[in-house]
C-alpha positions as CSV (number, residue, x, y, z in Angstrom):
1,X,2.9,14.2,-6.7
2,X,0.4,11.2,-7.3
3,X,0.7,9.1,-10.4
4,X,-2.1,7.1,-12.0
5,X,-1.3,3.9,-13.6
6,X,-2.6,1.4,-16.3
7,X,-1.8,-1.3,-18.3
8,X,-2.4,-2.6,-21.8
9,X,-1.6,-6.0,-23.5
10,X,0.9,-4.8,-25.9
11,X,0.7,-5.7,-29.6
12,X,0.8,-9.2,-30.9
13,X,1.2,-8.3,-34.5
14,X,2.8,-5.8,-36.2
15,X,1.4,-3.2,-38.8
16,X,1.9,-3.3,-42.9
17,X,4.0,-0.1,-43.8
18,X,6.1,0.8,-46.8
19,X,9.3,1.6,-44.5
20,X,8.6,-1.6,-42.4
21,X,10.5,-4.7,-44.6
22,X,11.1,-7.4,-41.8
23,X,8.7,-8.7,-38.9
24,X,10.6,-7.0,-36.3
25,X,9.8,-3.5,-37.9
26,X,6.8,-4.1,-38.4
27,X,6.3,-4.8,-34.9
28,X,8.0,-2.0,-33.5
29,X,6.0,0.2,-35.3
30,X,3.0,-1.4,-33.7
31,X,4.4,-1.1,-30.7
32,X,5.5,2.4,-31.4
33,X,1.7,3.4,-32.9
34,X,0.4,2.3,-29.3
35,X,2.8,4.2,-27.3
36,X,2.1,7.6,-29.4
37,X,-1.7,7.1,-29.0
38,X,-1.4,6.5,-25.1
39,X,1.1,9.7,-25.2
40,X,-1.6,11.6,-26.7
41,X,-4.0,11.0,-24.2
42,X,-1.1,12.2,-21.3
43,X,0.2,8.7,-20.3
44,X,3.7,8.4,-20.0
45,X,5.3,4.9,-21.1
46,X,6.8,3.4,-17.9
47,X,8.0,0.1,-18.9
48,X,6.9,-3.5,-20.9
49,X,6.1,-6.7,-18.1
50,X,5.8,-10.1,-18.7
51,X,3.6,-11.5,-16.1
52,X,1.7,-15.1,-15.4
53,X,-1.9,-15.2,-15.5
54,X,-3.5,-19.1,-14.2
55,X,-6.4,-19.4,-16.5
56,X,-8.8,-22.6,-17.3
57,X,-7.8,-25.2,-19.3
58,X,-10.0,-27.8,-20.5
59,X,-12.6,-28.7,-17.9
60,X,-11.3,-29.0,-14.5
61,X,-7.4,-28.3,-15.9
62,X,-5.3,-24.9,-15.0
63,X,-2.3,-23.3,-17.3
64,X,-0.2,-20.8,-16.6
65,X,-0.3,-18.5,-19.0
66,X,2.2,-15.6,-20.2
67,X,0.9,-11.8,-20.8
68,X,2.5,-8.9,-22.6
69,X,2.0,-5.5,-21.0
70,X,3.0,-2.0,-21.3
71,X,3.0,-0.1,-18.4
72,X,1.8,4.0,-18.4
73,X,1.4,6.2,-15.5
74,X,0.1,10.2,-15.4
75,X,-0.3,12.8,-12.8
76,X,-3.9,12.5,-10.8
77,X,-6.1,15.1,-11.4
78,X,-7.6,17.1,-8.4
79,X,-11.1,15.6,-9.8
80,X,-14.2,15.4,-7.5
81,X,-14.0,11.5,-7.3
82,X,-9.5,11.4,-6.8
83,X,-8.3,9.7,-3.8
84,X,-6.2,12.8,-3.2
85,X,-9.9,14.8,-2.6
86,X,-11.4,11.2,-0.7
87,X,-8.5,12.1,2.0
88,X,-9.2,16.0,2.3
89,X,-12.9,15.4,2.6
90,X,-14.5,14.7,6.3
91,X,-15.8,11.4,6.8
92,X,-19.2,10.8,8.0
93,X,-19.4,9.7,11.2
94,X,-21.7,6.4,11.9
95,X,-22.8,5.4,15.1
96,X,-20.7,2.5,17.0
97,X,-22.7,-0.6,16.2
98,X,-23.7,-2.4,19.3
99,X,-22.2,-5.4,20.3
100,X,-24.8,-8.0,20.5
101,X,-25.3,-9.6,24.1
102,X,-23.5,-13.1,24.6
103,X,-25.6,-16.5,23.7
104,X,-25.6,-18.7,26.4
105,X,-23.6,-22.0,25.2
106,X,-25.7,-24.3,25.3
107,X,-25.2,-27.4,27.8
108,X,-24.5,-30.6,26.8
109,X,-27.6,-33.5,27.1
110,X,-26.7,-36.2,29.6
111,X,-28.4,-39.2,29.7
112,X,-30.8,-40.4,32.6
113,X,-28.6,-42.9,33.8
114,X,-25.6,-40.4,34.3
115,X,-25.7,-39.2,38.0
116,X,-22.6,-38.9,40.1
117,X,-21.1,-42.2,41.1
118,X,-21.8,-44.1,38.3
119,X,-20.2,-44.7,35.4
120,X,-21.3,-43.6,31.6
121,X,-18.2,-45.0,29.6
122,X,-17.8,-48.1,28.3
123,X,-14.9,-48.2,27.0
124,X,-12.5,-50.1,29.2
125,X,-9.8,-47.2,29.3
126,X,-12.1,-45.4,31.5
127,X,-10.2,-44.6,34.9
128,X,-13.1,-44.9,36.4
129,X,-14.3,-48.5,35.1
130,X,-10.9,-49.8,35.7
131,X,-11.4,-48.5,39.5
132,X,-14.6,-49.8,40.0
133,X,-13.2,-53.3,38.9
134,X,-9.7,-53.0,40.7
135,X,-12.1,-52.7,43.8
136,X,-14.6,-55.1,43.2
137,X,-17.7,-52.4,43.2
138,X,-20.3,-52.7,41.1
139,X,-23.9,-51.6,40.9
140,X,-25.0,-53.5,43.7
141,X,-22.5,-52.3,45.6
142,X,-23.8,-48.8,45.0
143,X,-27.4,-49.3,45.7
144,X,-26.8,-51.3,49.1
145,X,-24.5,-48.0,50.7
């Protein structure tokens, strides 16, 4: 069997009545009003939560804050729009959407003065600086071979 739930903030104040002397009955028959309305209506009282809800506070501030809530489930009914029918019922079938075709990446720009042999870097790290200099190259060297 398939339940539906909900929840609803339970009540903060509790109701004027000749048979309710203290705040705590008073409440309880708040409490108790809500419960018999929901009841009407098929839900079935589950349980009461406590659970943290981060709200705004002040301008760019969060607080944690605290919420009341009573907890009611029912049985689903076999309704057009249930989940229970959404499983029975065929799916439509849609085509496959086509991959699209790879972009070729595109290559980095090297500067004109880049060509094999000679060096780009400057930074001093460079294996191939420190090379050239162990072996006394440079760019005369290059241009005379």
């Amino acid at each position: 069997m398939r339940f539906e739930y909900t929840a609803i903030p339970a009540p903060t104040r509790g109701e004027k009545a000749k048979d309710a002397k203290t705040p705590t009955d008073r409440y309880a028959l708040a409490v108790a009003a809500e419960l018999n309305r929901m009841a009407s209506e098929g839900w079935e009282y589950i349980r009461a939560d406590v659970l943290p809800s981060e709200e705004r506070s002040g301008l760019t501030g969060r607080a944690t804050v605290y919420h009341n809530l009573l907890i009611f489930r029912r049985p689903q009914t076999a309704s057009a729009g249930s989940v229970a029918d959404m499983e029975r019922r065929p799916q439509p079938e849609y085509p496959a959407a086509a991959s699209p075709a790879p972009q070729p990446r595109p290559t980095p720009h090297l500067p004109e003065a880049a060509s094999p042999g000679r060096a780009v870097s400057s930074d001093p790290a460079d294996p191939q600086l420190s090379n050239r200099a162990e072996s006394g190259s440079d760019h005369k060297a290059d241009s005379q071979g």
